[in-house]
C-alpha positions in Angstrom: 0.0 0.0 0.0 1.4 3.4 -0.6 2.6 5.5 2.2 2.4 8.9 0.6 5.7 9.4 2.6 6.1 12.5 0.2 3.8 15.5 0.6 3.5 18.7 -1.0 1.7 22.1 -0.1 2.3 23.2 -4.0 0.3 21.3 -6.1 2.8 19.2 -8.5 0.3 20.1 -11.4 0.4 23.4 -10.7 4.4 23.5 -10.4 4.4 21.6 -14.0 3.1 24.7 -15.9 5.7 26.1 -15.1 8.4 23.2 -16.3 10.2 23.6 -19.7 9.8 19.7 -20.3 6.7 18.8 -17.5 8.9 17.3 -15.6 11.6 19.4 -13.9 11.6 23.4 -12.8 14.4 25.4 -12.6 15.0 26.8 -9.0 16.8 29.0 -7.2 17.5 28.7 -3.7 17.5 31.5 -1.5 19.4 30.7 1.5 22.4 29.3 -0.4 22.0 31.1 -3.8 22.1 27.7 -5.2 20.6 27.1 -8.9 19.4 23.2 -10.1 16.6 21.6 -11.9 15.1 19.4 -9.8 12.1 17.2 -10.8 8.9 18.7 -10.0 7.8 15.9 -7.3 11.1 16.4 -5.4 10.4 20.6 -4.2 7.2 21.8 -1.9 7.0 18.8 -0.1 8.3 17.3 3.2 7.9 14.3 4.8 4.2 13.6 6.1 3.5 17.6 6.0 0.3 16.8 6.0 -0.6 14.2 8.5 2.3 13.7 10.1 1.0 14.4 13.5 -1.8 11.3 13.2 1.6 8.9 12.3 3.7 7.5 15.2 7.9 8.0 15.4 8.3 5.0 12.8 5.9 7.0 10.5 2.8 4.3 10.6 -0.8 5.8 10.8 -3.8 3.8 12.8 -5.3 1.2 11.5 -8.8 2.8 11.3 -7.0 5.7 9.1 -6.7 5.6 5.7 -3.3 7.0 3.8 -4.8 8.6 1.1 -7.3 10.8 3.9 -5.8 14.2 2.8 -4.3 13.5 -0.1 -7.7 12.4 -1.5 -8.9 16.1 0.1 -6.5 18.1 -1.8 -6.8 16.0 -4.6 -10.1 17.2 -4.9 -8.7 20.6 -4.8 -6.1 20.5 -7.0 -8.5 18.9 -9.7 -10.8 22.1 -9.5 -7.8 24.4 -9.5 -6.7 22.9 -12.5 -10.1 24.0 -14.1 -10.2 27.5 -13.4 -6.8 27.9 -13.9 -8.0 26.8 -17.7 -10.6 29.1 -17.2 -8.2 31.8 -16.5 -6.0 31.0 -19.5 -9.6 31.0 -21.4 -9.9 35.2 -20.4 -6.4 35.6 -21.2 -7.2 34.4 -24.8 -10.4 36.8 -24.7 -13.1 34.7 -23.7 -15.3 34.5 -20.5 -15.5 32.8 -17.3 -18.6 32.2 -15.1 -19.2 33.7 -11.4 -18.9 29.9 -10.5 -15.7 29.6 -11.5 -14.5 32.7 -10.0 -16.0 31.7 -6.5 -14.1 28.1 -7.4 -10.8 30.1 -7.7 -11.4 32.1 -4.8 -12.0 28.7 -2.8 -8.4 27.8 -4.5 -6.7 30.9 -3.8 -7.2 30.6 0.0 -6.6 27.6 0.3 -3.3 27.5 -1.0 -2.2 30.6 0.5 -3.0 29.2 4.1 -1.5 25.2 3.4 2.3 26.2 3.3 4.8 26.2 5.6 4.6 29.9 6.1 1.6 29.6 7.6 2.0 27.0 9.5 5.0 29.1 11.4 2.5 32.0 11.8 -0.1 29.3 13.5 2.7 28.4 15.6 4.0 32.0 16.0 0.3 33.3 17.4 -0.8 30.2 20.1 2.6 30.3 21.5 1.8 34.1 21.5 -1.4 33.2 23.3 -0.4 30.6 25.6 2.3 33.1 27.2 0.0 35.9 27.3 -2.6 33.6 29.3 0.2 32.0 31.8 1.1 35.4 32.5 -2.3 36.7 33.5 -2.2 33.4 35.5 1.1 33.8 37.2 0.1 37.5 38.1 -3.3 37.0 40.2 -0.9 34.2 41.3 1.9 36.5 42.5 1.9 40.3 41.6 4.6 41.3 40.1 6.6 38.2 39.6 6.6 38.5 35.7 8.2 41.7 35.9 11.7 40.0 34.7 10.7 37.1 33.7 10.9 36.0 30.2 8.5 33.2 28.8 9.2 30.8 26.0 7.0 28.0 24.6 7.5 26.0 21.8 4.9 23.8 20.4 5.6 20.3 19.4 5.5 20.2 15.3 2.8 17.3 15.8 0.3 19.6 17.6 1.3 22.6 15.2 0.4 20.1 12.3 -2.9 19.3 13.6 -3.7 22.7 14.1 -2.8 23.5 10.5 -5.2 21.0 9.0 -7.9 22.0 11.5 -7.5 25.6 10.3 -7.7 24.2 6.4 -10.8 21.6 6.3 -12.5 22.7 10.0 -12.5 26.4 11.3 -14.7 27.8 8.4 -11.7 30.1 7.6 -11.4 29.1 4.8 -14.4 29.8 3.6 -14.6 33.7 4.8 -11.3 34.2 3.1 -12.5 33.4 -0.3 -15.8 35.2 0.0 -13.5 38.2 0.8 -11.4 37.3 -2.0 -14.3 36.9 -4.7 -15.6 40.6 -3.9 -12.4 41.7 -4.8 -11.8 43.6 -8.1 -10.1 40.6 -10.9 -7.9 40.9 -13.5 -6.0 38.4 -15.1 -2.3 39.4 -16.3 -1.0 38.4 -19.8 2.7 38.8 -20.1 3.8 40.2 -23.1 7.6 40.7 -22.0 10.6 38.7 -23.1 10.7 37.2 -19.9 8.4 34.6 -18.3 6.4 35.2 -15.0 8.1 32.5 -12.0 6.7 31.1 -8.8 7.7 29.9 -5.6 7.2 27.4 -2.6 4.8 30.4 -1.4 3.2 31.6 -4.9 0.1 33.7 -3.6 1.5 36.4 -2.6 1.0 40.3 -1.4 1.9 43.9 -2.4 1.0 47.1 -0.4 0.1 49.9 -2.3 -0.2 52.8 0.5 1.8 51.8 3.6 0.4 53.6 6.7 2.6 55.0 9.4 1.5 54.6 13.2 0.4 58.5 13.0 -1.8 58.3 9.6 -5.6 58.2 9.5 -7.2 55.1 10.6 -8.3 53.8 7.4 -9.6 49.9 7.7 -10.0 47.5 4.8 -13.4 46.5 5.0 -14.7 42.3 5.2 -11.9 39.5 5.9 -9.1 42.1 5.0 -7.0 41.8 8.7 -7.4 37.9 7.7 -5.6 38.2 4.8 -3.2 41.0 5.6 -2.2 38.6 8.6 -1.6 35.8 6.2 0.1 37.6 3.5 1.9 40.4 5.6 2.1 39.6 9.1 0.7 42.5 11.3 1.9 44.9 8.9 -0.2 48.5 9.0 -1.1 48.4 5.0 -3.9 49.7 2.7 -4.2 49.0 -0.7 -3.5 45.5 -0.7 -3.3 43.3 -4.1 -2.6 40.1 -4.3 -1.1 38.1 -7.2 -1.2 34.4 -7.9 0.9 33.3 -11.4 -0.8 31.1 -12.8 1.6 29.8 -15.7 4.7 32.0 -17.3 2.4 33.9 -19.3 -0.4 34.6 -17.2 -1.4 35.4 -13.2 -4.6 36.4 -11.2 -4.2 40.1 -10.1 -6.5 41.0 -7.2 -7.4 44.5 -5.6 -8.8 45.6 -3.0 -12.1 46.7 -4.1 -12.1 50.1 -1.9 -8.6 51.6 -2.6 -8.8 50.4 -5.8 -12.3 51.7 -6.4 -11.4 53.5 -9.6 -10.6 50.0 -11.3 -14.3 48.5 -11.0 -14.8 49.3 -14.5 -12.1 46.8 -15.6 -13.2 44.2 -13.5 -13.0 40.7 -15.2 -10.8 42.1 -18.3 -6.9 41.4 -19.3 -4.2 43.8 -18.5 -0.7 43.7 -20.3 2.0 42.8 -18.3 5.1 44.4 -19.9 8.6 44.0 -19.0 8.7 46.0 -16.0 5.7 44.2 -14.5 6.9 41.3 -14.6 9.9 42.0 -12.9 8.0 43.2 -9.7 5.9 40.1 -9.8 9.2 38.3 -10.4 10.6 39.8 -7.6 7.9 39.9 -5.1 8.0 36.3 -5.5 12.0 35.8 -4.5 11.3 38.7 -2.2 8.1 36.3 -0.3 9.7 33.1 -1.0 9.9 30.9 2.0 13.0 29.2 0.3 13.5 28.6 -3.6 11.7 30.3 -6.9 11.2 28.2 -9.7 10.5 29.3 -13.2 10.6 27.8 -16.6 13.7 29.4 -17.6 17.0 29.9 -15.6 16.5 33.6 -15.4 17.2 34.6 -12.0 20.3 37.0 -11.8 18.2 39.4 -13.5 15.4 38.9 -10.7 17.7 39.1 -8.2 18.9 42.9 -9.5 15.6 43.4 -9.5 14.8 42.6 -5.8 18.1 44.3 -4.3 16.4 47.1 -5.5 13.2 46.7 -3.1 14.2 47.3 0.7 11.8 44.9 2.2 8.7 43.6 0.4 5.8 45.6 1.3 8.1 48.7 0.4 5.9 51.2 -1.0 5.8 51.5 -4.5 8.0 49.7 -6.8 11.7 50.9 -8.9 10.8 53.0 -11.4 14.3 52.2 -13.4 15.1 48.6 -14.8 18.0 47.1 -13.5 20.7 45.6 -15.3 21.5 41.9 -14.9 
């Protein structure tokens, strides 16, 4: 019986549009500024990642669970995904798409940018956050006083941070609120026409603030699900004027606005926009720039992306270079 040892949080279908031969991807690898071309099946995955903390130390689940539980649950997903993105490609060759497939790709957005590893750290990140805050309400009606210098750490075992994760995905009706959010946003869908081609990475949903607001500016919320999303995509982050991109091949992504800063763009809700050379180096660079570890494209492009990223301080920098870097 298979073991699914091998699990991804990057669809394998998805990472294959963007192989040169639908079978390897060329990467770059932050950390160690490594280039290779590694078969698709062998990047955004990890041992059990997905239901690792149901398996005991010699990596066997219980009987009365089946191994293909989750992988049958995002297989589910990745087979709709694969249809809108068709859909997708459909609009950037003129044609139409229904509101049902938008609401499908909203459903697919969310999902994926809440199933990787990043996430998973911020999950950890905020209970441990929680936990501390509750023991030290605790230890103070205990004791006044006595966590004046004292200095709490917790770290959660990866097993409960696992379970967590998946209960977040398939059980705490997240989900669900984050892609109604994300359907009432304004759409577009990018067509590159540069001489380059679009790349994506072990984290490929991704954010860019438009109007980044200091700690004196005008309060100025985002209306729905937005401090969902701007916790997922930038931390706590004081932003407005959030978009979100999702490449969906190397000649085509999903651009999404926020529908009140971007208010003036209703009017080209649903149509294409022209991504020239420039764009794509933002979206290029956004993506080495929010990267967990590596960036894979269909070409090995990436000195040029990385000029193109020096050039950003940090990645919800507002605005983007004006000039074009030289590789």
């Amino acid at each position: 019986m298979t073991n699914y040892r091998r699990q991804h949080w990057v669809p394998q279908s998805y990472l294959r549009r963007f192989s040169p031969d639908q079978g390897h991807v060329w990467m770059f690898d932050k950390p160690t500024g490594r280039v290779a071309f590694p078969n698709v099946r062998d990047v955004c995955q990890a041992k059990f990642y997905n239901d690792g903390f149901l398996r005991d130390q010699q990596g066997t689940l219980p009987d009365d669970v089946s191994p293909d539980t989750f992988e049958r649950q995002f297989g589910t997903w990745e087979d709709a995904f694969n249809e809108v993105i068709n859909a997708a490609l459909r609009v950037a060759d003129g044609k139409g798409a229904s509101l049902e497939e938008r609401q499908t790709m909203a459903i697919c957005v969310a999902i994926q940018l809440a199933r990787t590893p990043q996430f998973r750290q911020q999950i950890s990140e905020r209970i441990g956050e929680l936990l501390i805050e509750d023991a030290t309400i605790f230890l103070e009606k205990k004791n006044p006083g006595i966590t004046k210098d004292l200095q709490l750490d917790l770290t959660l075992p990866p097993e409960w941070v696992g379970a967590l994760h998946q209960q977040f995905l398939w059980q705490s009706g997240e989900i669900p609120e984050i892609a109604t959010d994300l359907f009432y946003y304004i759409w577009r869908i990018g067509v590159n026409v540069a001489d380059l081609p679009l790349c994506t990475s072990d984290h490929p949903v991704m954010g860019f603030v438009h109007d980044v607001l200091s700690n004196s500016s005008p309060s100025r919320e985002m209306t729905g699900n937005g401090g969902i999303l701007k916790n997922l995509l930038l931390g706590r982050t004081s932003m407005y004027g959030l978009e979100i991109i999702y490449p969906l091949s190397p000649r085509v992504a999903l651009l999404m606005y926020h529908p009140d800063y971007f208010h003036a763009m209703h009017d080209v809700q649903g149509r294409r926009k022209a991504l020239h050379r420039n764009d794509v180096l933002h979206y290029n660079a956004l993506q080495l720039l929010n990267a967990d570890r590596q960036v894979y494209s269909c070409e090995n492009n990436f000195e040029i992306i990385r000029a193109h990223a020096s050039t950003y301080a940090e990645a919800d920098t507002h605005g983007r270079p004006d000039a074009e870097p030289q590789a």
